[in-house]
C-alpha positions in Angstrom: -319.8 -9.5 -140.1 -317.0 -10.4 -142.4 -317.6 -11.0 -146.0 -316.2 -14.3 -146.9 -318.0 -17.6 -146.5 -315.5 -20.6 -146.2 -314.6 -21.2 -143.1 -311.1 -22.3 -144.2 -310.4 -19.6 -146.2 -311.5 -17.7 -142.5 -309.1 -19.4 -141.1 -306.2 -18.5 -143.8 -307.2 -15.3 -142.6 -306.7 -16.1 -139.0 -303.1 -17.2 -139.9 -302.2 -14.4 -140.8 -303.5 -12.8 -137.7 -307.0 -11.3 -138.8 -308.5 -10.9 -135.9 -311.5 -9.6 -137.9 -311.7 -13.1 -139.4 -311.2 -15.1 -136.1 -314.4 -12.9 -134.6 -316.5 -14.0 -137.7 -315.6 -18.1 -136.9 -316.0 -17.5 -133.2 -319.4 -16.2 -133.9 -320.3 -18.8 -136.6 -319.4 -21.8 -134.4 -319.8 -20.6 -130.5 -323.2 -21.5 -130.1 -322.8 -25.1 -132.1 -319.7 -25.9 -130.0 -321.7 -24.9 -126.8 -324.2 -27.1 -127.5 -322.0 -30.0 -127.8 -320.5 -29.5 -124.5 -323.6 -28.9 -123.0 -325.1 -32.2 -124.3 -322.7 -33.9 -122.6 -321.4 -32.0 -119.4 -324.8 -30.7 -118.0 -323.9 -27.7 -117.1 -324.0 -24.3 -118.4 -320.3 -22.9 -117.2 -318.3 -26.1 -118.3 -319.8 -25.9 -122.2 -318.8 -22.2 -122.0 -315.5 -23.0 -120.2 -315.2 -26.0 -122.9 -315.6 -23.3 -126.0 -313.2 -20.5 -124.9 -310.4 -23.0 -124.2 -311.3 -24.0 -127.8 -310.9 -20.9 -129.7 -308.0 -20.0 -127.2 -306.3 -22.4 -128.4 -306.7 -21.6 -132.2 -305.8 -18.5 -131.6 -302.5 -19.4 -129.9 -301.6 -22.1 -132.4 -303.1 -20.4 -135.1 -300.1 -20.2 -137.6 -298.9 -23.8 -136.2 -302.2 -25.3 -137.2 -302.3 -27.4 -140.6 -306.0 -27.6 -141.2 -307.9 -29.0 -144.0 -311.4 -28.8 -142.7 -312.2 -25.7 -140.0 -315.7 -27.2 -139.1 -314.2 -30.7 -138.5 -311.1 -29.7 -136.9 -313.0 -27.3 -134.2 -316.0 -30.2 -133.7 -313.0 -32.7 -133.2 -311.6 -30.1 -130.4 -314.8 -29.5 -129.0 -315.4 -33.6 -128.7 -311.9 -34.0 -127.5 -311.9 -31.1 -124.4 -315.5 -32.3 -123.6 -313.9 -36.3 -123.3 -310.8 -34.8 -121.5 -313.5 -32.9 -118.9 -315.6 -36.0 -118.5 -312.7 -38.3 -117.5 -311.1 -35.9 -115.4 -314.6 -35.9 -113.4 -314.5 -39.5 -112.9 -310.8 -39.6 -111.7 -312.0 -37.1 -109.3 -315.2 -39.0 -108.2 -313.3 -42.4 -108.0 -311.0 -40.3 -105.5 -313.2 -38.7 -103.6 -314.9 -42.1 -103.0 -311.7 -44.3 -101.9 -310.8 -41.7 -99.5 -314.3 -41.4 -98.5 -314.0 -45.4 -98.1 -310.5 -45.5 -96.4 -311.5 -42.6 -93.9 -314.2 -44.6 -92.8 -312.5 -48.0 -92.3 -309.3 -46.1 -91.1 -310.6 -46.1 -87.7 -312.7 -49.1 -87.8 -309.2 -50.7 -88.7 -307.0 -49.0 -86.4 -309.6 -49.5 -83.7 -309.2 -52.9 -84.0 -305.2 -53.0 -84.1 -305.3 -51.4 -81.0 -307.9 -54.0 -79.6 -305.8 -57.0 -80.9 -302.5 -55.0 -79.6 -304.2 -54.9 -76.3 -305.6 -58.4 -76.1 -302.2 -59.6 -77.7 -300.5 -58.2 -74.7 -303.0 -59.7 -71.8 -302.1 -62.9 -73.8 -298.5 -62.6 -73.6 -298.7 -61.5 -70.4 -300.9 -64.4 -68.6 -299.4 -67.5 -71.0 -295.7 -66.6 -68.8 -297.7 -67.1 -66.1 -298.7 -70.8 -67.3 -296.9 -74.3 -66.7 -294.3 -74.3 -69.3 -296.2 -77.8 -71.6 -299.4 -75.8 -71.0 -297.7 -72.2 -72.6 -296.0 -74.0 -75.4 -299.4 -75.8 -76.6 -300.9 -72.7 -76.1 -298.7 -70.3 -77.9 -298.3 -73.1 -80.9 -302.1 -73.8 -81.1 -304.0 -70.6 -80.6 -301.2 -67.3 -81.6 -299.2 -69.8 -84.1 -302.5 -71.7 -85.6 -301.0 -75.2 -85.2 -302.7 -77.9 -85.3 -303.0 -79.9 -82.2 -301.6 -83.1 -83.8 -298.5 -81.2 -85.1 -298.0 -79.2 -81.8 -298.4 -83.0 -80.0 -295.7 -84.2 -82.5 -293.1 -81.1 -82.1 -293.2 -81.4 -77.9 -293.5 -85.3 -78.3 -296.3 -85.9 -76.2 -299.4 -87.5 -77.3 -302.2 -85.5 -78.7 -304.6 -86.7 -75.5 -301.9 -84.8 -73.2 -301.5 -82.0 -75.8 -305.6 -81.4 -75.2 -305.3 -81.7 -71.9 -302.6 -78.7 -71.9 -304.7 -76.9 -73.9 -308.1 -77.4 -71.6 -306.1 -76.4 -68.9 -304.1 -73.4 -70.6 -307.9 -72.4 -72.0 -309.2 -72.3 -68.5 -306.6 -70.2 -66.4 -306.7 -67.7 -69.3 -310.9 -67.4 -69.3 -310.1 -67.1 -65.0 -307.8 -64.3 -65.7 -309.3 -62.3 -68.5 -313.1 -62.7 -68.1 -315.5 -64.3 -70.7 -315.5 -61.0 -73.0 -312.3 -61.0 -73.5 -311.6 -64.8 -73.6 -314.3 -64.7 -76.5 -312.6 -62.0 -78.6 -309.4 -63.7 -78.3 -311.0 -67.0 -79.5 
């Protein structure tokens, strides 16, 4: 036990590379500085991991260090690594959680490309097999989303004829492709 009771003239010691004197404010302020940690962390080997990085540090940057009050300074460093900890927990949770997200609607999603690739392809593959006014209203209404009026207007037809294309387009594809499939594409 050292002899001297300011903890900033301990640390004048420790300046000067007292180890004697850097043993006395490790013992003096270990348990506090645990208990801070602790408080907050919840867990036993964090607080301890929290307080050796702590005096580590004042050890290595012991004749850098310009301090005015040992038991602030050290509290302040305490607060500070346990904040650091606590954030660097939630960056690692919020990760965790997206890629627990994206690696479960990864395949949901890529399940469904390849569905829509496949049905995409039937599609192309019977509307070339359609009368040509039929495939146009067809392609333009249901893969280009146009409105029947505007698709009516850009062949020049009448929007009656431009239905009946459709109707007609509609049918041979729910022949060819079945209900199930005729469904999904809709």
């Amino acid at each position: 036990m050292y002899n001297v009771n300011d903890d900033n003239e301990l640390f004048a010691l420790v300046k000067k590379d007292n180890e004697l004197a850097y043993t006395e404010l490790y013992n003096r302020y270990w348990q506090k500085l645990y208990f801070v940690a602790h408080k907050h962390l919840k867990s036993d080997s964090e607080a301890r991991e929290i307080v050796q990085e702590v005096f580590f540090t004042i050890w290595a940057k012991r004749r850098s260090l310009a301090i005015e009050s040992f038991p602030a300074y050290i509290a302040s460093m305490a607060r500070y690594a346990v904040y650091v900890s606590l954030a660097r927990k939630k960056r690692q949770a919020e990760k965790i959680s997206e890629e627990a997200i994206q690696q479960q609607t990864l395949p949901a999603a890529l399940a469904d490309l390849l569905e829509n690739k496949w049905l995409l392809e039937k599609i192309s593959a019977l509307s070339t097999a359609l009368p040509e006014k039929c495939r146009l209203v067809f392609i333009k209404n249901k893969l280009l989303d146009q409105s029947l009026s505007q698709v009516a207007a850009d062949l020049d037809i009448s929007q009656k004829t431009a239905e009946a294309h459709l109707t007609k387009a509609l049918k041979i594809m729910r022949d060819k492709l079945g209900d199930v499939a005729f469904f999904l594409m809709l």
